[in-house]
C-alpha angles and dihedrals in degrees: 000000000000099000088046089059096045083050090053096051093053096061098049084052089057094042091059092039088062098047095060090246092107122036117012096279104115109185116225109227153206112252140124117320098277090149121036119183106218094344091313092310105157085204138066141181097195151015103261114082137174108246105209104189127188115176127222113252116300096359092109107125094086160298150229132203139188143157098268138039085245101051093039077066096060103032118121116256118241141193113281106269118172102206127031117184130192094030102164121222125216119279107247124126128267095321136114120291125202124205110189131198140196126188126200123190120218093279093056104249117145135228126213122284107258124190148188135209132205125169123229117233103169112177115221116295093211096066086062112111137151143199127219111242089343097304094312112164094209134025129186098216142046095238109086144166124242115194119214124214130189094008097151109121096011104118104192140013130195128193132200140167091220124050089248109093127191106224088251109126128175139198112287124228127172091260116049114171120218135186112220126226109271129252118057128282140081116322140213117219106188118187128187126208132187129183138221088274092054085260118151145199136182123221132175134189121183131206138167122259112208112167123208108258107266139129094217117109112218115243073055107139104215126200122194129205094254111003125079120267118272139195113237105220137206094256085060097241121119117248122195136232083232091185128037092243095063101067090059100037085067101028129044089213153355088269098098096045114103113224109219145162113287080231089064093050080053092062088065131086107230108234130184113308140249131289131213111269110257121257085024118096127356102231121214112196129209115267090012126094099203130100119217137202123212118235125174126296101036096298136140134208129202120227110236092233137327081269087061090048098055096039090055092032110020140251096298088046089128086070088078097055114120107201106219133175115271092246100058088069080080091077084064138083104221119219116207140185097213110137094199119141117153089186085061098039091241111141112200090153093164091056087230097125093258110111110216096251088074094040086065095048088054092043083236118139125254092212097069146050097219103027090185095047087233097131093257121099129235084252098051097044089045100038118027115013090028092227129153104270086204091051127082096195108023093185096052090226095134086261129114109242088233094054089048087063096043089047087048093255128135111248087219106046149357098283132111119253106222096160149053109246116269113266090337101089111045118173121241114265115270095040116143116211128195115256081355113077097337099096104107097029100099105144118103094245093052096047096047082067101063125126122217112195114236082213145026113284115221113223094253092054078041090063095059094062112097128154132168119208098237142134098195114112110232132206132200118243115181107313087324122099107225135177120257 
């Protein structure tokens, strides 16, 4: 009877040993897709890969990742985010790489450790090469083109107009733009590549500037008899101010505009217009009930909800709405949160950044955005305040979770809310903050765009806000900011 006992004891020693609850060995396990690699993709040409996470039910607080079962341990946690781009896997050859993940809720408990695999086939970086406008031997202008070949498996590119380079590569697509060195003659173009094992290469391209004879800067706002002012870009096309808000929301006054013949605005091609500055007005647009911020490059950011909108601005941040015609939202790049990716089987059919698996789970609806018609979205209840997405007041204390928030009250209990969630509210690029990125911005445009936080900002909220002191319009090509 003894021995039988002893027996027993031993294999439920063993039992707990092998799942993790007993010794240091976690196990990595099967589950839902809680971790895809590049949207599920088993291949990848590169290091860099797009993380997309969604976390089993109620284990929300945070997570940590890493590239073993030993360092995932030992990772440091960090604030829920469902999609992280540019994760860079180990260096390594054309072999497997394992990304593993481990969720915890607001008690502390812990989930399982999840992972993802996805193999690295990068082609050969030498065989990468461009050309500048297509091959073109002139151009009139000091925006060009420069067209990319062979860029599968190359990580990172730099250009230059010198041979010296900064270290500071970017995403490569098949069209970079690229603004020349000024003055006419024949120009150098260098780019640099380097591939998924830190190997580089050098490549250059020429090609003659000769501008058009004029006596007219770009960044030069012109203003016709009898035509609107326009912003002579870089790529020496005229853009308009196409509504009344966007001139001063660049320039303090009419001093820097040149005046000049409707016949010499003639000689210009029109191009695409002007954006708000970023950091500058929210913009609501007709038939739509979101509310967007600017950032750089022509984009435009949703606000998760109004609550989001009055804890980052204030209580009278509507009175920084611009109202603007629905097709006007055209001249944008529109960011999302959808998660929604029918190659990898993941539903997010109400674009909100819950994929309809844990909707299910919450008993919220995939087909909007606030299930319980409290003012807080799906997102913000699951993911960031841990409130009851079914339920319009989760505490039960005769308030709206969503005027809680706006009353600086928590929607899950009787505590004060003095500052922003930790990693899970990040201001839109651009943004300017008061004592935290304001120094240097003196003039009374720029002033009248400060933000003052209704609350404290944590450091990890403090990292996301980022603002250059410029005046030059931007536009999005391909993945790449470039001036206008």
């Amino acid at each position: 009877m003894q021995k039988k006992q002893v027996i027993f004891t031993i294999a439920i020693l063993l039992a707990l040993f092998c799942f993790g609850i007993l010794g240091s060995t976690a196990l990595a396990v099967d589950g839902p897709p809680y971790l895809l690699i590049n949207g599920g993709d088993v291949r990848t040409p590169g290091r860099k890969v797009t993380l997309t996470v969604a976390t089993p039910k109620g284990m929300t607080a945070g997570m940590r990742l890493a590239h073993s079962l030993e360092e995932v341990q030992n990772a440091t946690w960090r604030s829920y985010e469902r999609t992280i781009e540019d994760w860079v896997l180990p260096s390594g050859g054309n072999t497997d790489r394992i990304v593993y993940i481990q969720f915890r809720n607001s008690a502390g408990k812990l989930s399982q450790i999840y992972s993802a695999t996805i193999r690295i086939e990068a082609p050969n970086y030498k065989d990468f090469d461009f050309t500048i406008n297509n091959g073109s031997p002139e151009t009139g202008t000091q925006y060009v083109t420069l067209n990319l070949s062979y860029i599968n498996g190359i990580e990172g590119i730099e250009m230059s107009n010198t041979n010296k380079f900064e270290g500071d590569y970017e995403k490569p697509s098949e069209k970079m733009p690229w603004v020349l060195s000024s003055k006419s003659g024949l120009k150098t173009v260098y780019v640099k590549v380097i591939d998924s094992d830190d190997k580089t290469r050098v490549v250059s391209k020429t090609i003659t500037f000769a501008p058009k004879q004029t006596d007219i800067e770009e960044g030069t706002v012109l203003k016709g008899v009898n035509t609107g002012m326009y912003y002579l870009g870089y790529d020496g096309q005229l853009h308009s101010f196409f509504h009344p808000a966007i001139f001063p929301s660049w320039y303090e006054d009419y001093g820097e505009v040149m005046f000049v013949s409707d016949a010499k605005i003639r000689e210009f091609q029109i191009g695409e217009p002007v954006c708000f500055r970023p950091g500058s007005f929210l913009l609501k647009f007709t038939y739509d009930d979101a509310y967007y911020a600017v950032e750089p490059g022509c984009v435009l950011r949703p606000l998760t909800s109004q609550v989001e909108g009055a804890l980052m601005y204030g209580k009278n941040w509507k009175s920084k709405v611009v109202q603007m015609e629905g097709y006007t939202k055209s001249f944008y790049t529109v960011r999302t949160r959808s998660m929604h990716n029918t190659t990898a089987n993941i539903l997010d059919r109400d674009h909100d950044g819950v994929d309809s698996k844990l909707e299910k789970e919450y008993g919220s609806s995939d087909g909007s955005v606030d299930s319980d018609n409290d003012g807080l979205t799906d997102y913000e209840e699951i993911y960031v305040w841990f409130s009851d997405p079914m339920l319009p007041d989760t505490d039960g204390d005769g308030y709206t979770d969503a005027s809680e928030l706006m009353n600086g009250y928590s929607p899950v209990g009787p505590e004060k809310v003095v500052e922003l969630p930790s990693g899970s509210i990040a201001y839109p690029k651009g943004t300017i903050v008061y004592k935290i990125n304001s120094s240097g911005y003196t003039s009374s445009i720029q002033k009248h765009f400060i933000v003052y936080p209704p609350m404290q900002i944590p450091a990890s909220v403090k990292k996301t806000i980022t603002a250059k002191n410029s005046k030059i319009p931007t536009r999005l090509v391909g993945d790449k900011i470039t001036n206008l």
